[in-house]
PDB file with SEQRES, HELIX, SHEET and CRYST1 records, atoms N, CA, C and O in Angstrom:
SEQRES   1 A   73  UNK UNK UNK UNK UNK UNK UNK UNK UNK UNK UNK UNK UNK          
SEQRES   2 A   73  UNK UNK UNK UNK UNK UNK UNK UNK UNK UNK UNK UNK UNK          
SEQRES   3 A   73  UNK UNK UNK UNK UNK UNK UNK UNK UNK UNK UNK UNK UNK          
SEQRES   4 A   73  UNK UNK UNK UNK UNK UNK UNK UNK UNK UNK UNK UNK UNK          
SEQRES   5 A   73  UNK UNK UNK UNK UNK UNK UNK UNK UNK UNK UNK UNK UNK          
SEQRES   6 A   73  UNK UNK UNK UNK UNK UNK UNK UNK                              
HELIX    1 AA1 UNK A    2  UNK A    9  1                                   8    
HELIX    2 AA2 UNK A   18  UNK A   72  1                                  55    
CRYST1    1.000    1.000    1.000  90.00  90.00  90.00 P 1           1          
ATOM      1  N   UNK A   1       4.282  83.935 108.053  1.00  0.00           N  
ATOM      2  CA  UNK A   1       3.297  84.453 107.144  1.00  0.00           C  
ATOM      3  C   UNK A   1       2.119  85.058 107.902  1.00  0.00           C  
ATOM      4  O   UNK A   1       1.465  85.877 107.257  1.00  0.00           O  
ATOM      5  N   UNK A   2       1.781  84.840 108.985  1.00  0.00           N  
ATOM      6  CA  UNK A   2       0.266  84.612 110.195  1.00  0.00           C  
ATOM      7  C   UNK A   2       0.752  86.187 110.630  1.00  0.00           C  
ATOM      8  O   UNK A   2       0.002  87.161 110.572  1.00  0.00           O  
ATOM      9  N   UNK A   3       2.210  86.222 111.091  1.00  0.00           N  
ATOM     10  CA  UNK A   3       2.509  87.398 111.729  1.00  0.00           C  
ATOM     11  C   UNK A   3       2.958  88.556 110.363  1.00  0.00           C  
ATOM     12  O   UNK A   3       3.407  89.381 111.159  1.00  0.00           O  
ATOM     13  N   UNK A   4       3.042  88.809 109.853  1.00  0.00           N  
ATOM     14  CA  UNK A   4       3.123  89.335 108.621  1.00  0.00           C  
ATOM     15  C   UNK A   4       1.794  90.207 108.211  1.00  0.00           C  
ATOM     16  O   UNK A   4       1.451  91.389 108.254  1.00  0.00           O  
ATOM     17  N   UNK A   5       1.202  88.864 107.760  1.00  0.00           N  
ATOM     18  CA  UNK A   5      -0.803  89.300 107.422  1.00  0.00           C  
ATOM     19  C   UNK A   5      -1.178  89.971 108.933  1.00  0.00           C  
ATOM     20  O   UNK A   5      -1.992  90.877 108.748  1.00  0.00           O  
ATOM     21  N   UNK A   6      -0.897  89.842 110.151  1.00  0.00           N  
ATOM     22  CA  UNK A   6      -1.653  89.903 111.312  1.00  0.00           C  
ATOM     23  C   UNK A   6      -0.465  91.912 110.912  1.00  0.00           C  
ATOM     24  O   UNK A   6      -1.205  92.891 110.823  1.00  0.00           O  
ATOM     25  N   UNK A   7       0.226  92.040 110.837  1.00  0.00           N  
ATOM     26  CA  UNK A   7       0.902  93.588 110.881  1.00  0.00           C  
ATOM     27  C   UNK A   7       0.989  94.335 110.235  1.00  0.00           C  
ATOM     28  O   UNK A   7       1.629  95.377 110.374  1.00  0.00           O  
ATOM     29  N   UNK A   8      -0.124  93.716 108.676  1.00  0.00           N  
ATOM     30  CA  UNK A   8      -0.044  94.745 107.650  1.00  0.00           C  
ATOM     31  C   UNK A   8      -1.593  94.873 108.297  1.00  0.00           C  
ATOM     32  O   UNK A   8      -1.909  96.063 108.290  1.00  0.00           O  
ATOM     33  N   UNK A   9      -2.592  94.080 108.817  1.00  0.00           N  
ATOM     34  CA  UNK A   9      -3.684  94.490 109.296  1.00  0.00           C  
ATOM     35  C   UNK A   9      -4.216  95.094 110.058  1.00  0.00           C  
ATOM     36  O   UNK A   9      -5.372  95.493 110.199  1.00  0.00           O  
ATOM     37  N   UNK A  10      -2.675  95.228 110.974  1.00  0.00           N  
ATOM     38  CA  UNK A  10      -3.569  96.698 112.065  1.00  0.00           C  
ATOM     39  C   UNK A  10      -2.678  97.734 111.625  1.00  0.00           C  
ATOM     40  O   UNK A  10      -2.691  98.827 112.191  1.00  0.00           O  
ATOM     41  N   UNK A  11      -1.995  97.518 110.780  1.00  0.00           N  
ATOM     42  CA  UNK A  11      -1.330  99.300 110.260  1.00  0.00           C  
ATOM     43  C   UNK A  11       0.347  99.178 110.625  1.00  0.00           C  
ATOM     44  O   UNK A  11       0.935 100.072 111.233  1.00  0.00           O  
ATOM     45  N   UNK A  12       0.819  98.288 110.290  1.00  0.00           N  
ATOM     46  CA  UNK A  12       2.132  98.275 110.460  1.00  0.00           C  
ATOM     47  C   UNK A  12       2.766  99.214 110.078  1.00  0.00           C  
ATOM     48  O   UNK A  12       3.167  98.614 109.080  1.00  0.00           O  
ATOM     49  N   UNK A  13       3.427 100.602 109.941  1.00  0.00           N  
ATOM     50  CA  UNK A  13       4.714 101.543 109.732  1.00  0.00           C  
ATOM     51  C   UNK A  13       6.119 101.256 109.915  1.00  0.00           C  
ATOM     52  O   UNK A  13       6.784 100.892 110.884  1.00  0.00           O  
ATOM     53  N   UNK A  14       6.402 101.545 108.603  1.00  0.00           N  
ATOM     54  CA  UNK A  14       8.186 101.132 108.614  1.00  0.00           C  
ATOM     55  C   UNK A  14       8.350 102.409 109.521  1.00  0.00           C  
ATOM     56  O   UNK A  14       7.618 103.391 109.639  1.00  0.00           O  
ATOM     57  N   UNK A  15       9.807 102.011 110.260  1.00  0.00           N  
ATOM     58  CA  UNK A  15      10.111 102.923 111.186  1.00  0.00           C  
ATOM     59  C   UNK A  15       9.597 102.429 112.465  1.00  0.00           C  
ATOM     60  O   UNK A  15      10.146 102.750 113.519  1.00  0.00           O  
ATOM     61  N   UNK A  16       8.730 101.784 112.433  1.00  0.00           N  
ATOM     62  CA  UNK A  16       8.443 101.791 114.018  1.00  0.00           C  
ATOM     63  C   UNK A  16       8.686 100.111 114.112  1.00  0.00           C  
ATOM     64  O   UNK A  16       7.673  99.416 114.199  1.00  0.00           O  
ATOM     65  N   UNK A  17       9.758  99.578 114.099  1.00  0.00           N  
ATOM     66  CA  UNK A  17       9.883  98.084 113.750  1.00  0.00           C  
ATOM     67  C   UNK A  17       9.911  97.872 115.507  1.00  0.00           C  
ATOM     68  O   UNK A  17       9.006  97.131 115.890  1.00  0.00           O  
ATOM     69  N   UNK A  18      10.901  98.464 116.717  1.00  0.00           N  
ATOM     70  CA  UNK A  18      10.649  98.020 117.671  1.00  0.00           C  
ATOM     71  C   UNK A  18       9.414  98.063 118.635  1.00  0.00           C  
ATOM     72  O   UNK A  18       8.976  97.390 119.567  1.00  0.00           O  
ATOM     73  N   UNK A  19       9.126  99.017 118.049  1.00  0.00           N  
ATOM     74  CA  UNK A  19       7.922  99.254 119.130  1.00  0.00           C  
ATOM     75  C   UNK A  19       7.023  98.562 118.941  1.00  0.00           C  
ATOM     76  O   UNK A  19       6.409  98.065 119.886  1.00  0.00           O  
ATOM     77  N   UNK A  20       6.746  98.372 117.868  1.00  0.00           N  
ATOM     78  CA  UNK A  20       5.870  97.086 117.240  1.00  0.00           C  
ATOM     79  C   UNK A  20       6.149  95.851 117.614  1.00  0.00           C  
ATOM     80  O   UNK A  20       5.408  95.118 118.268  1.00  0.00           O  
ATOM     81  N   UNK A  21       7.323  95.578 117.168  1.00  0.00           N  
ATOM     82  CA  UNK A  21       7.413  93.951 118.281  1.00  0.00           C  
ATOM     83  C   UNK A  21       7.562  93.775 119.379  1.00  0.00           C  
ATOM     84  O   UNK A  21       7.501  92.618 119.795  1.00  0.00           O  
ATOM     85  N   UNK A  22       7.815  94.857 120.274  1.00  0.00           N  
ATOM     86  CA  UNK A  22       7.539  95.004 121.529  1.00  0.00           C  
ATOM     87  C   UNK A  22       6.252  94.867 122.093  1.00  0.00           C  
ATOM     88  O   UNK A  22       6.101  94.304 123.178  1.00  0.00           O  
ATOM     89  N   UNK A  23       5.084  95.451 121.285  1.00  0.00           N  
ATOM     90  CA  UNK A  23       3.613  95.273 121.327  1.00  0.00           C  
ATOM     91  C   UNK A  23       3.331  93.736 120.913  1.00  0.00           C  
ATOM     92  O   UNK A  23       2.806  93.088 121.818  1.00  0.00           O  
ATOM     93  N   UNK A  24       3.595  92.998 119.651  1.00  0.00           N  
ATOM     94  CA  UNK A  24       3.945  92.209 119.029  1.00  0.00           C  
ATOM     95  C   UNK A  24       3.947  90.937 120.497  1.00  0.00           C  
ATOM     96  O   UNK A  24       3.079  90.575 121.292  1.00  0.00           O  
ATOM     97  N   UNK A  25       5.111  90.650 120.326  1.00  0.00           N  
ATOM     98  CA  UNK A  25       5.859  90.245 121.516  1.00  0.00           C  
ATOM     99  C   UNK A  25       4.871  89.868 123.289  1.00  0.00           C  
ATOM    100  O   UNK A  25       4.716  88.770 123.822  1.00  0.00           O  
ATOM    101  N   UNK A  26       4.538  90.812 123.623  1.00  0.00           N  
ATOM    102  CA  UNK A  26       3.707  91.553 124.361  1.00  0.00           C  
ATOM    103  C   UNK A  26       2.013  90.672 124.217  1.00  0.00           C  
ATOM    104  O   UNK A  26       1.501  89.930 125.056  1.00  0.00           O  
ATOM    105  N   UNK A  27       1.464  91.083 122.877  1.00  0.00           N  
ATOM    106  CA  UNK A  27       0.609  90.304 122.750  1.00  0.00           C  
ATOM    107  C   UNK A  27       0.289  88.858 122.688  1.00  0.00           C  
ATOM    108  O   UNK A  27      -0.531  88.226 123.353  1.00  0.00           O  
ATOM    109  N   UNK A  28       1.164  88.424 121.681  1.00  0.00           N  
ATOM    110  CA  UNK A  28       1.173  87.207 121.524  1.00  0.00           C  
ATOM    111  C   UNK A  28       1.676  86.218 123.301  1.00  0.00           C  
ATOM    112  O   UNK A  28       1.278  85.066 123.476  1.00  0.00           O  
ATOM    113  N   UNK A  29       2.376  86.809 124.165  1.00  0.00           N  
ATOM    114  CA  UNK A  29       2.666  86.546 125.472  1.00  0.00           C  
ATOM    115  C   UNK A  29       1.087  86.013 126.125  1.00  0.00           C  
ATOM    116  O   UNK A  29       0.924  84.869 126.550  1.00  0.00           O  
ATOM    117  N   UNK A  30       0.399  86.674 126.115  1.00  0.00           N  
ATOM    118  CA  UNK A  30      -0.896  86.731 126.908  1.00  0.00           C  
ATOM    119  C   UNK A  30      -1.926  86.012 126.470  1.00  0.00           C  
ATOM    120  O   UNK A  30      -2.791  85.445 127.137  1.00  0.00           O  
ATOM    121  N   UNK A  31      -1.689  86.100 124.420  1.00  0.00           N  
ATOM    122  CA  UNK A  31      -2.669  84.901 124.280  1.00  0.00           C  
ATOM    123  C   UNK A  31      -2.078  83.480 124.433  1.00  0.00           C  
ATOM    124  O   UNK A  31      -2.744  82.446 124.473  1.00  0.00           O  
ATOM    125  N   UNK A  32      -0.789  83.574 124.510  1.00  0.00           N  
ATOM    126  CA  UNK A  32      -0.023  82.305 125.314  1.00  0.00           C  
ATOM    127  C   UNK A  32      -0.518  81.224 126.262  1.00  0.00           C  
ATOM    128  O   UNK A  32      -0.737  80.017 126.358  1.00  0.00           O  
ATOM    129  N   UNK A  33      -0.576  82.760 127.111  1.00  0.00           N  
ATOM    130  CA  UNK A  33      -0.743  82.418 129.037  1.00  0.00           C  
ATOM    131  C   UNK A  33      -2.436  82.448 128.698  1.00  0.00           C  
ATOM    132  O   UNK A  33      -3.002  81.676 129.472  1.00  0.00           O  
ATOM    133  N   UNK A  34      -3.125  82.932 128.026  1.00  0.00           N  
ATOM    134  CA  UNK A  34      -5.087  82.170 128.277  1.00  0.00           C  
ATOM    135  C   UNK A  34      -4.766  81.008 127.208  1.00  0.00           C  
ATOM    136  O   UNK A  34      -5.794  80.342 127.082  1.00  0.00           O  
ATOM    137  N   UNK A  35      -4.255  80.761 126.803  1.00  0.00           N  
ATOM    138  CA  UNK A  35      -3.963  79.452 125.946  1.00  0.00           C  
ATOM    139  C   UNK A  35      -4.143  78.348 126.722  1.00  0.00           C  
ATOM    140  O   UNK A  35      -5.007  77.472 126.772  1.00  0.00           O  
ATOM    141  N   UNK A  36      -2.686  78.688 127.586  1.00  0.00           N  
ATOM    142  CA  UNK A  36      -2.525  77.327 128.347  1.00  0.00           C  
ATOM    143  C   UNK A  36      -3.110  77.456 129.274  1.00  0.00           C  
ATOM    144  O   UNK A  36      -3.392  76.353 129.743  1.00  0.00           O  
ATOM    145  N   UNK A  37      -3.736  78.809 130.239  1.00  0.00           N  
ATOM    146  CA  UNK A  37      -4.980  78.347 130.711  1.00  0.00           C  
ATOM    147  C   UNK A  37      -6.147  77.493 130.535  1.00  0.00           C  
ATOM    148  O   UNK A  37      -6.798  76.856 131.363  1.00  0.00           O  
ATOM    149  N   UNK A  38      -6.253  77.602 129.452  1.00  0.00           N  
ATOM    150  CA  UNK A  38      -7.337  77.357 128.890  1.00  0.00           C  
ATOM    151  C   UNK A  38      -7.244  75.462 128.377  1.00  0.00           C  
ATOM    152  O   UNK A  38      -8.239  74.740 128.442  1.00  0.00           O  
ATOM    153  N   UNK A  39      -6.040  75.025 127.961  1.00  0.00           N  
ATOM    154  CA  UNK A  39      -6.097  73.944 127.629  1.00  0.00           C  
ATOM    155  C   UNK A  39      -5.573  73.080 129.621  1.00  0.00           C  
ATOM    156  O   UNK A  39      -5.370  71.873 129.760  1.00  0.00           O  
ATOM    157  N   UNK A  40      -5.501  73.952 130.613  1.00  0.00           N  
ATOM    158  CA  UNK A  40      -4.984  73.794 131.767  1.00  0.00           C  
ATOM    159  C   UNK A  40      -6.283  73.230 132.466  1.00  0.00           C  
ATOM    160  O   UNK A  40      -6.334  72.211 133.155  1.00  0.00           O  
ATOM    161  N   UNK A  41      -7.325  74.088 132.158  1.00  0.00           N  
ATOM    162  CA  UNK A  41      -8.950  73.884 132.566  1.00  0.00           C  
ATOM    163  C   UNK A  41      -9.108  73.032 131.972  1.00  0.00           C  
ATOM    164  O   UNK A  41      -8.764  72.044 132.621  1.00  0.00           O  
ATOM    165  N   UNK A  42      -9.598  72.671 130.644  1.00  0.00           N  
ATOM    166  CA  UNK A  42      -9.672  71.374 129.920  1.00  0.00           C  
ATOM    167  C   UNK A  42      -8.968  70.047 130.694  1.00  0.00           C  
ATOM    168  O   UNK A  42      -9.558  68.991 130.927  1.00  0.00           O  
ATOM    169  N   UNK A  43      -7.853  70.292 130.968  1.00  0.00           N  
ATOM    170  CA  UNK A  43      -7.205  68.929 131.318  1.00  0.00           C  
ATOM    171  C   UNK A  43      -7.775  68.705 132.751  1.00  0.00           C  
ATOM    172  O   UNK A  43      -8.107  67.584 133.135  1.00  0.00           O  
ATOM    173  N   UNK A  44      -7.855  69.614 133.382  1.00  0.00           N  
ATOM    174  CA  UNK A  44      -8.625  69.488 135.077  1.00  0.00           C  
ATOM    175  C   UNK A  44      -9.996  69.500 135.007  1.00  0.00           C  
ATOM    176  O   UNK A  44     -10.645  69.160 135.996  1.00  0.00           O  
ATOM    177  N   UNK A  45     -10.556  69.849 133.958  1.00  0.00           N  
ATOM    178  CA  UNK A  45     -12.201  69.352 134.128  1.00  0.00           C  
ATOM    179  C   UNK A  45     -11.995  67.810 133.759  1.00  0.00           C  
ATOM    180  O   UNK A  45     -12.176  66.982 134.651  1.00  0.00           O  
ATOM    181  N   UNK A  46     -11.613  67.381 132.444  1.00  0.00           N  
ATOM    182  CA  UNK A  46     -11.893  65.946 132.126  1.00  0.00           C  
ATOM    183  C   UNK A  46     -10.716  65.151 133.574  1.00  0.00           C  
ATOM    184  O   UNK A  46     -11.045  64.014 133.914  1.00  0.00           O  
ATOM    185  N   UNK A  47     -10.145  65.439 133.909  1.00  0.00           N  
ATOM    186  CA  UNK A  47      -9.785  64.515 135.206  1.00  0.00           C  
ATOM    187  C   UNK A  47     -10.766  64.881 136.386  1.00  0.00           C  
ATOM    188  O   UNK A  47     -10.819  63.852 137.060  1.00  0.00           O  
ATOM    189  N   UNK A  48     -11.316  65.538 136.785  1.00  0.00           N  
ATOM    190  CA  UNK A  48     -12.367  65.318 137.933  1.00  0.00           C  
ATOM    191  C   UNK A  48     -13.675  64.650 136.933  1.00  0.00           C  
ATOM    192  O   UNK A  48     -14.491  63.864 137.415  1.00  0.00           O  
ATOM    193  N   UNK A  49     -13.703  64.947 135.976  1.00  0.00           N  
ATOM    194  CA  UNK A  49     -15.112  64.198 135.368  1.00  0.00           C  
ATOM    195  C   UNK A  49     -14.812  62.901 135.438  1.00  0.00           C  
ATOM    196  O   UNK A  49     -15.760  62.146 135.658  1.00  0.00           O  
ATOM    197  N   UNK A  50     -13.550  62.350 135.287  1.00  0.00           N  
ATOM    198  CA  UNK A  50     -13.380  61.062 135.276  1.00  0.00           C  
ATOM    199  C   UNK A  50     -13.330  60.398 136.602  1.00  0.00           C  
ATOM    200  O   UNK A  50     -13.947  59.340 136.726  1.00  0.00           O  
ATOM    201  N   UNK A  51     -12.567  60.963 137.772  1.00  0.00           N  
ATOM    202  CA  UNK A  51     -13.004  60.670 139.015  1.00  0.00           C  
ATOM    203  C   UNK A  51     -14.441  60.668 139.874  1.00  0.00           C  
ATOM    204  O   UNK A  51     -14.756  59.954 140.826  1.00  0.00           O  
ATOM    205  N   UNK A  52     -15.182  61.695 139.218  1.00  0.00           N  
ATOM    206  CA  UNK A  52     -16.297  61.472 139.717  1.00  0.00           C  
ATOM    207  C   UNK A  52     -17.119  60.369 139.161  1.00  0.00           C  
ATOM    208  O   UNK A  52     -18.025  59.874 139.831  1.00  0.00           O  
ATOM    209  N   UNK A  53     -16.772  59.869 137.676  1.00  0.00           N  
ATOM    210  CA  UNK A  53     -17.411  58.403 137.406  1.00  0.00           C  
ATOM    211  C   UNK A  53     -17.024  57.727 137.943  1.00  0.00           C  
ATOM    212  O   UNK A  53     -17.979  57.009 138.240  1.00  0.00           O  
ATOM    213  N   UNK A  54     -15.724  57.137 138.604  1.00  0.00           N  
ATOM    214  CA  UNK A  54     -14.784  56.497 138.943  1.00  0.00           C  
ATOM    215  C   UNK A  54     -15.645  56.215 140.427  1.00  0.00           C  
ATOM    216  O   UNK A  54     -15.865  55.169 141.037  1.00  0.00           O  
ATOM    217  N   UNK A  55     -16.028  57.682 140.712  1.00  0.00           N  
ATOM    218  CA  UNK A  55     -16.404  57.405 142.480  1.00  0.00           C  
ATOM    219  C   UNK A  55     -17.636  56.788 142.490  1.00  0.00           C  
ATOM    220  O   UNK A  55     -17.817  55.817 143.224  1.00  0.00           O  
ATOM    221  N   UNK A  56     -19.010  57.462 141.366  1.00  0.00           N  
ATOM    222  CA  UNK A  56     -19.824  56.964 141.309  1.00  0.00           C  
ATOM    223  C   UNK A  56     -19.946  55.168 140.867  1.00  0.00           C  
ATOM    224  O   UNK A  56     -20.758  54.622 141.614  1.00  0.00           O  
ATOM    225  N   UNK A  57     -19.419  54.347 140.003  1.00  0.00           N  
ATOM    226  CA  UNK A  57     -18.818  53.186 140.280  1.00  0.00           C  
ATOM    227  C   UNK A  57     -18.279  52.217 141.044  1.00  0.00           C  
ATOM    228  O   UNK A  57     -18.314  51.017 140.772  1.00  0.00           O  
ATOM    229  N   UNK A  58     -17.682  52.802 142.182  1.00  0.00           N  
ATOM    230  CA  UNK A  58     -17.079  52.333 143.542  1.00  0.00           C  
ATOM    231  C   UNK A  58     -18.352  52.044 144.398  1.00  0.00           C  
ATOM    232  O   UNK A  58     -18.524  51.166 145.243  1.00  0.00           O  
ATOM    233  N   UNK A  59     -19.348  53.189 143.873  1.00  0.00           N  
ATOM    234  CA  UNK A  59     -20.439  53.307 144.921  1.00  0.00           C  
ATOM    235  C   UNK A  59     -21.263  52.328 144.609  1.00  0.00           C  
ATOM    236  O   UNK A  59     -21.736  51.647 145.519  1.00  0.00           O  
ATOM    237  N   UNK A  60     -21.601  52.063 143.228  1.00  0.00           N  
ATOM    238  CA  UNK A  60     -22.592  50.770 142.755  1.00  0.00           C  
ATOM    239  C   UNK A  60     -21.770  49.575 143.313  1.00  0.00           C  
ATOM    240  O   UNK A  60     -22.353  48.881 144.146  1.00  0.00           O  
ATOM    241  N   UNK A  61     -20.522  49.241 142.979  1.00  0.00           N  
ATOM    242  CA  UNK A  61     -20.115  47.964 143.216  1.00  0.00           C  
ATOM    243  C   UNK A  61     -20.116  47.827 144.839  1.00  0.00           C  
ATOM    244  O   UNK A  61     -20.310  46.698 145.290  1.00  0.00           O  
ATOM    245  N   UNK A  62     -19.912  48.906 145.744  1.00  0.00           N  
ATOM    246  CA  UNK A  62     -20.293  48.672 146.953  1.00  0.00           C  
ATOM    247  C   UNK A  62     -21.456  48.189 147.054  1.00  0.00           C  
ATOM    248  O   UNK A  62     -21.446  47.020 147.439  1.00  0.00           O  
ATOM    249  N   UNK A  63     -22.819  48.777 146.794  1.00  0.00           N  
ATOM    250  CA  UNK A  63     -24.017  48.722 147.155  1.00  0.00           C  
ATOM    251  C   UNK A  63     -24.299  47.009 146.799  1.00  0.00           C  
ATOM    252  O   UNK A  63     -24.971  46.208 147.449  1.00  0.00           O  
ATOM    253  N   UNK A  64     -23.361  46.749 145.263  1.00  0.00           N  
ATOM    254  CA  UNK A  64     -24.079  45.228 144.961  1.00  0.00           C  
ATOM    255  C   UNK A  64     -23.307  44.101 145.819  1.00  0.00           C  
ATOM    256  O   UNK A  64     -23.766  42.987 146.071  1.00  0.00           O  
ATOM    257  N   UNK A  65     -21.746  44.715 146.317  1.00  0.00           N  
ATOM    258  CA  UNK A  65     -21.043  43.486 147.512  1.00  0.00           C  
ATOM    259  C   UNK A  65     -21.863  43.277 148.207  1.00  0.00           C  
ATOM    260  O   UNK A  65     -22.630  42.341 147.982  1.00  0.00           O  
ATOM    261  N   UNK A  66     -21.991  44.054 149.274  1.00  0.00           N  
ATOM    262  CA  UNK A  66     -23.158  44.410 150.016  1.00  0.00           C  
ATOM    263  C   UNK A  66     -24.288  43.992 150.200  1.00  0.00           C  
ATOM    264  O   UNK A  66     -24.636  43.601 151.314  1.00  0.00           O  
ATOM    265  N   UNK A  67     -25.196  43.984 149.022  1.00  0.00           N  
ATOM    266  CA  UNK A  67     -25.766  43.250 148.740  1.00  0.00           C  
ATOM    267  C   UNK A  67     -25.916  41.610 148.810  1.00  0.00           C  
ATOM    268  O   UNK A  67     -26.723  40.899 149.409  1.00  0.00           O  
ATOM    269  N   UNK A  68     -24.668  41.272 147.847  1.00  0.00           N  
ATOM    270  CA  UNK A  68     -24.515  39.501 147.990  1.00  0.00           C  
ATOM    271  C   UNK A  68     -23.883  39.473 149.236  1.00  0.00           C  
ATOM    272  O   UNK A  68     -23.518  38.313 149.424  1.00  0.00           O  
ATOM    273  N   UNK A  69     -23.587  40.165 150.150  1.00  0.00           N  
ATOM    274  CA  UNK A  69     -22.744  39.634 151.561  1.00  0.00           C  
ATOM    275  C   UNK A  69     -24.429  39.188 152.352  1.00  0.00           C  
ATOM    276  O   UNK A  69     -24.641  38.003 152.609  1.00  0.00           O  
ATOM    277  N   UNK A  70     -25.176  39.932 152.571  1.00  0.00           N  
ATOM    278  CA  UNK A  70     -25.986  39.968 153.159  1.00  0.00           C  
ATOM    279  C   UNK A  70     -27.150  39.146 152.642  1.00  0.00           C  
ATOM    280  O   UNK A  70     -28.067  38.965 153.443  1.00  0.00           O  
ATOM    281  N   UNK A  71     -27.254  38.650 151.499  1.00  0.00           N  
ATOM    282  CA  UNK A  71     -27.997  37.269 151.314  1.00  0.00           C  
ATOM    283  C   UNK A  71     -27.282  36.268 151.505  1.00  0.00           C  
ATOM    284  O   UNK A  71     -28.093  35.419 151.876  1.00  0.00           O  
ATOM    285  N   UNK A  72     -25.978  35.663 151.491  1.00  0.00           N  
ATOM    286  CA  UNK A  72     -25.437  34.914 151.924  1.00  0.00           C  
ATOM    287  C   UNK A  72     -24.931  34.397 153.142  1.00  0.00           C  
ATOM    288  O   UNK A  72     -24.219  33.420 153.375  1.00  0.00           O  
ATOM    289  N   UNK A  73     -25.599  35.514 154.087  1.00  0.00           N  
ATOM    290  CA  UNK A  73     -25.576  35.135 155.208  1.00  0.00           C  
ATOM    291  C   UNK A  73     -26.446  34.302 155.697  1.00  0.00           C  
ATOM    292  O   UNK A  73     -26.368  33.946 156.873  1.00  0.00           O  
TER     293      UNK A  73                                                      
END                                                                             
């Protein structure tokens, strides 16, 4: 139905059925590929965001071992 409404809206002509889905085809390809770019970035930002809490965490619980090592001495 999406592709239908989307080919009577830029001027679809009977007669030109291949060339059109060749364009068709063509387009929809590319918003594909920034698609999954795009949900590709998403997934690699929230995994370094999460490692960098991850690192910043490592770093407090160091500082507080550290801490109790060295009063208990």
């Amino acid at each position: 139905m999406f592709l239908l409404a989307a080919a009577l809206s830029i001027g679809f002509k009977a007669g030109a059925g291949y060339e059109w889905a060749h364009r068709a085809v063509l387009g929809l390809g590319v918003v594909a590929l920034f698609a999954g770019a795009f949900v590709a970035w998403c997934i690699t930002r929230s995994l370094a965001r999460s490692a960098r809490e991850a690192d910043l965490i490592s770093q407090r619980l160091d500082r507080l071992f550290k801490t109790f090592k060295a009063s208990d001495s």
